[in-house]
C-alpha positions in Angstrom: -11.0 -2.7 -28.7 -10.8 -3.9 -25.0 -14.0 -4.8 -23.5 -15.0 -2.7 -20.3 -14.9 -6.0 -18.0 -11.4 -6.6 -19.5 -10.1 -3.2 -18.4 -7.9 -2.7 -15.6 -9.6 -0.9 -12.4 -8.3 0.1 -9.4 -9.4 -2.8 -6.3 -9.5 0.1 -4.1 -11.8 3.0 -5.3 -12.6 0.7 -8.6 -11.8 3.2 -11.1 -10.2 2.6 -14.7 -7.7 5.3 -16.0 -4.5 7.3 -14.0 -5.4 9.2 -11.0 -2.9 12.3 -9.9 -0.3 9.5 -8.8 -0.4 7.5 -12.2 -2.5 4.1 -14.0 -3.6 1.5 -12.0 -0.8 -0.7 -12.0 0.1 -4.2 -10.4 3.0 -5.3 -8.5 2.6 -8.8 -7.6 1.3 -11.6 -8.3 -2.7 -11.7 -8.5 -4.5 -12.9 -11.2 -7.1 -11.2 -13.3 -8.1 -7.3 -12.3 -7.4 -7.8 -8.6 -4.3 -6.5 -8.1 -4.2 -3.2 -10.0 -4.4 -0.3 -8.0 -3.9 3.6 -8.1 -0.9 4.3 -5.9 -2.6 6.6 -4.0 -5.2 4.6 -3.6 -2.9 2.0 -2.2 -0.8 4.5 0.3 -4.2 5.6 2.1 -5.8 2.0 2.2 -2.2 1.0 4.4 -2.6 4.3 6.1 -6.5 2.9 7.3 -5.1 -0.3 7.8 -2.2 0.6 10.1 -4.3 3.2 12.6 -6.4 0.2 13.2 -3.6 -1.4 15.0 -4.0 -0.5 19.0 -1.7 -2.6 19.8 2.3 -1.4 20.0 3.8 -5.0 20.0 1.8 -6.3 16.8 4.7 -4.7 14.4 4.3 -7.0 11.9 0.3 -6.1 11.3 1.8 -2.2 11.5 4.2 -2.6 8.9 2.0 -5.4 6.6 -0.1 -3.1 5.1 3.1 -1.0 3.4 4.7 -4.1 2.1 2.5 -7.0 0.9 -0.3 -7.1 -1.7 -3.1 -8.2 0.7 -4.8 -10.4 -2.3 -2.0 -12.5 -3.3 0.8 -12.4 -0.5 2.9 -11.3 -2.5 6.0 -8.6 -1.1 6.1 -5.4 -3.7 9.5 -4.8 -5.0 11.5 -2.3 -6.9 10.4 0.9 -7.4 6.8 0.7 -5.8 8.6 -1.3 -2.6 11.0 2.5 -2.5 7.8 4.6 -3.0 5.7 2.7 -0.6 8.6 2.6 1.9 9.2 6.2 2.1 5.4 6.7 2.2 5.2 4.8 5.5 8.0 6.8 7.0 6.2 9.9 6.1 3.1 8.4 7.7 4.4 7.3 10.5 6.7 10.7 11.4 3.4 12.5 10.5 0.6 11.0 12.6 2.9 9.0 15.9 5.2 11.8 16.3 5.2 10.1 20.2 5.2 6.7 19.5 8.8 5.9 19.3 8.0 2.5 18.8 6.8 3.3 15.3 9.6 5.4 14.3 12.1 2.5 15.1 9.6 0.4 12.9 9.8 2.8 10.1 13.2 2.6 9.4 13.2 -0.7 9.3 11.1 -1.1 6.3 13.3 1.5 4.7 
């Protein structure tokens, strides 16, 4: 018996249990319930995060989102990294199909 505090929840839409994507799950490095999320949870909160930038020289605040857990710092690896990279590219082809800028970004995350 796990008690419902003790459960694992997503950080993002705070639900227990899979979504269509699969569990919550954490890749990196924060303590506690605070870094499991659903991946689909994770992929639109970088989407929000990345329209917010205005500004075409702030790369780095683009691409943050799609590569580091913003609770512990930590850079995702492995398989999420792969998902989460191909994810962006998607995101970015999709939604800046005039913004070169971002396309160059893309593949470098890639």
């Amino acid at each position: 018996y796990v008690k419902k505090w003790m459960r694992p929840c997503c950080r993002i839409c705070r639900k227990e249990g899979p979504d269509e994507t699969g569990a919550v799950r954490r890749d990196c490095k924060c303590h506690d319930n605070l870094g499991f999320a659903h991946f689909s949870c994770m992929v639109k909160d970088a989407e929000r995060k990345s329209r917010e930038i205005r500004d075409a020289d702030d790369c780095q605040r683009f691409i943050e989102p799609w590569e580091i857990c913003p609770g512990c710092r930590h850079e995702y690896q492995g398989e999420l990294a792969l998902r989460l990279a191909a994810e962006f590219i998607n995101f970015v082809a999709n939604s800046y199909p005039q913004s070169q800028w971002r396309h160059v970004v893309s593949c470098f995350t890639s």
